[in-house]
N, C-alpha and C positions, 0 to 999 in steps of 0.2 A: 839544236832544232827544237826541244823541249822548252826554251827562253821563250824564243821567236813564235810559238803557237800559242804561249801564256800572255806574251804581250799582245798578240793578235786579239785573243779572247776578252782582257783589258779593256783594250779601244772597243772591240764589238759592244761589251757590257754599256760602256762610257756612253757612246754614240747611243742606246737604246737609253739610257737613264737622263741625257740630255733633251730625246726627244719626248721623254714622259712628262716632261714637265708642265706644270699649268700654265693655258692660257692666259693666264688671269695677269703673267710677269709684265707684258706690254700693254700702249693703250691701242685700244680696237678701234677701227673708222671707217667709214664705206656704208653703201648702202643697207640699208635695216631692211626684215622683214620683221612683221610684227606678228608673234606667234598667240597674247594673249595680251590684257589688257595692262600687262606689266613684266612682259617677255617678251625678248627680240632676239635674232641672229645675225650675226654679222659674219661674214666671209666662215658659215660652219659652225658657227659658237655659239651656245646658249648664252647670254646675257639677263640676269634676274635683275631688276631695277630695284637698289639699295634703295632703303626706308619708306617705303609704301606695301599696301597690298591692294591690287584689285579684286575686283568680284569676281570669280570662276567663270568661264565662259559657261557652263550650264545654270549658271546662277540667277533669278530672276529677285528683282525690286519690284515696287509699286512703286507708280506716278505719280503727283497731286492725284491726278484725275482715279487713282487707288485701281490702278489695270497693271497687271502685272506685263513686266516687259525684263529684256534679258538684259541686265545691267553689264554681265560681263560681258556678253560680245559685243551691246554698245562702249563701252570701254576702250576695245582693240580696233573698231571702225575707227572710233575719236581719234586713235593716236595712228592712226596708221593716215587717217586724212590729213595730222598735224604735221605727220612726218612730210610726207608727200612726194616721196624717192630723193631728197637733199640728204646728204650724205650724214650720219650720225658719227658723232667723237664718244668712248667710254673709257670714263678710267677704274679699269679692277680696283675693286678694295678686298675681296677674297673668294670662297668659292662655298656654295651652300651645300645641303646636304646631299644634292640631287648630281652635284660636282657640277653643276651649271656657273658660269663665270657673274659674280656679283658684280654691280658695276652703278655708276653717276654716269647719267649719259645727257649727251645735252644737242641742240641743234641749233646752231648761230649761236651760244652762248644761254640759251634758254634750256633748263635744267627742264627732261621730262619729265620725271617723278613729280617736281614740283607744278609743271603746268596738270599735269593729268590730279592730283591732289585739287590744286583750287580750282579747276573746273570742275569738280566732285565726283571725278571719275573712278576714282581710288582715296585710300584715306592714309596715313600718318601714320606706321606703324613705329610706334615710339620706342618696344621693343631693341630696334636696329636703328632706329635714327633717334632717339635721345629727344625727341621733336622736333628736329630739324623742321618741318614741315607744319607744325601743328601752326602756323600764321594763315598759311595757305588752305590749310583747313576750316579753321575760323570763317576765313574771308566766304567759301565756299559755302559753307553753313549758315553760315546770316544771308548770302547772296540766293540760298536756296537752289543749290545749283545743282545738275546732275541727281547723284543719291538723294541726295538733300533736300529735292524737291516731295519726295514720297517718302517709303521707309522701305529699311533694307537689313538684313542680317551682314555683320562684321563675315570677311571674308575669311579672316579663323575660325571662326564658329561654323561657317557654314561646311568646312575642308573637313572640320571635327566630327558634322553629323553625318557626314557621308560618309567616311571611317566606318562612324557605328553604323556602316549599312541601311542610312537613310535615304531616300529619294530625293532626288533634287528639290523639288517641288515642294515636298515638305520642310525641307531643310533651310528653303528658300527666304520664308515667312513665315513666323512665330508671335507670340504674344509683346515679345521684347522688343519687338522692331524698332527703330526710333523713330519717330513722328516725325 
């Protein structure tokens, strides 16, 4: 009897260490919601989009026109108008610190990360993408596009000053901006 309740406990363990496992093992598809300007969910699952970052949804830029406007939640409009309920494909590459499933996602073959970079919605974080992206960056930058058209705080920096208990606003626009 003492076997049979040990192997019972076995398989209980088994079956709960099997279901811990990350999401990240398969690839994710189906409808997207889009939670930030470089965050989606798919059937439940956080998905962070490998080698970019966008601007915070509290996060504002300047235009040309030098008006402040909310870069990040234009960001997740943009991609959520690009998406436009067509079913998204992700393939895990591993899992960030937030345990959010890291992921390349792409729609009809067109890489997000990539489209939301050269439309200047996001930039290159070279960090995690090695530059995978900085082409598309480029292109955005000389096209003046998006960010690019005003100036903006890097979306690390801006994550950084809010840490140190800064106000968005302030956080938002500094002396360093890029032109």
């Amino acid at each position: 009897m003492r076997l049979r309740s040990f192997t019972l406990a076995q398989l209980i363990f088994a079956a709960v260490c099997v279901g811990a496992l990350p999401a990240s093992a398969d690839n994710l598809s189906g409808q997207a919601s889009v939670i930030d300007g470089d965050t989606l969910e798919i059937h439940g699952t956080r998905i962070r989009l490998w080698g970019i970052d966008a601007p915070e949804s509290s996060q504002l830029c300047r235009g040309e026109d030098s008006l402040s406007y909310r870069c990040g939640a234009k960001a997740a409009n943009e991609l959520d108008a690009f998406i436009a309920r067509r079913p998204v494909d992700c393939s895990p590459v591993n899992l960030d610190q937030y345990r959010r499933t890291v992921a390349v996602c792409s729609i009809d073959g067109v890489d997000l990360a990539e489209w939301l970079v050269r439309n200047g919605l996001a930039l290159d974080w070279p960090t995690y993408s090695k530059g995978k992206y900085d082409n598309a960056q480029r292109d955005a930058e000389h096209a003046g596009r998006g960010i690019w058209a005003g100036s903006y705080v890097e979306p690390w920096l801006f994550r950084a000053c809010i840490r140190q208990r800064g106000r968005p606003g302030d956080c938002s626009d500094d002396a360093n901006s890029h032109p």
